[in-house]
Steps between C-alpha positions, in 0.01 A plus 500: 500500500475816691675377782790359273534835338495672901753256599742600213497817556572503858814248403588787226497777724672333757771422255509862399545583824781290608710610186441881572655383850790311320639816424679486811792381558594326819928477564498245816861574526453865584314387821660611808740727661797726252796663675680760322548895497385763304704739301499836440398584168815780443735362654443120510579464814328272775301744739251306704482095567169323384337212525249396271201257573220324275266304628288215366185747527625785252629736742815673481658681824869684485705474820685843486747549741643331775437517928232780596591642183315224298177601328265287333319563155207283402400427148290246317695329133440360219754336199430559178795371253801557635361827701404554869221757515445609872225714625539678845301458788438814606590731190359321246796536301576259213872399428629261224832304493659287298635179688722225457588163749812325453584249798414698792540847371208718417603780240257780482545762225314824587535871361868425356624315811569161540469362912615159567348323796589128651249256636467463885511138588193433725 
């Protein structure tokens, strides 16, 4: 009897655990490399080329720039909803954006601005 009860609990907590997890959201589209631009948040207008990259692993990196110009910023990502929530690498800095996919354009919705950004064929 004892070892029934034992057993059912371990089965209940492991359930318990796995929907805590399920709370996540995994996007399989959103895999991969973005090109687009970002804008400047006066003006509107494109100021610096970007290319965006998620990997299967939960990390995030922005491609800023372009030549010996380009600089690289590492983060690690989660999706909750229909919102990207990024925390930096070395700042520890949390972002959250809203996101949308339709075909192979990634809309991402952050502070006011929207920034459009096509899939890279690989």
């Amino acid at each position: 009897m004892k070892y029934k009860i034992r057993h059912i609990l371990v089965m209940l907590g492991c359930l318990i655990a796995l929907s805590c997890n399920s709370q996540k959201k995994e996007d399989v589209r959103l895999i991969g490399k973005w090109q687009g631009g970002l804008k400047d948040s006066k003006t509107g207008g494109l100021i610096e080329h970007i290319v965006l990259e998620f990997t299967n692993d939960g990390k995030f990196l922005q491609h800023v720039g372009e030549g010996q110009m380009k600089n690289t910023v590492e983060s690690a990502y989660e999706l909750r909803d229909d919102k990207i929530i990024t925390i930096e690498k070395d700042t520890k800095e949390k972002a959250e954006s809203k996101y949308t996919i339709k075909n192979d354009t990634l809309i991402i919705l952050y502070e006011g601005m929207e920034n459009k950004y096509i899939k890279l064929k690989q």
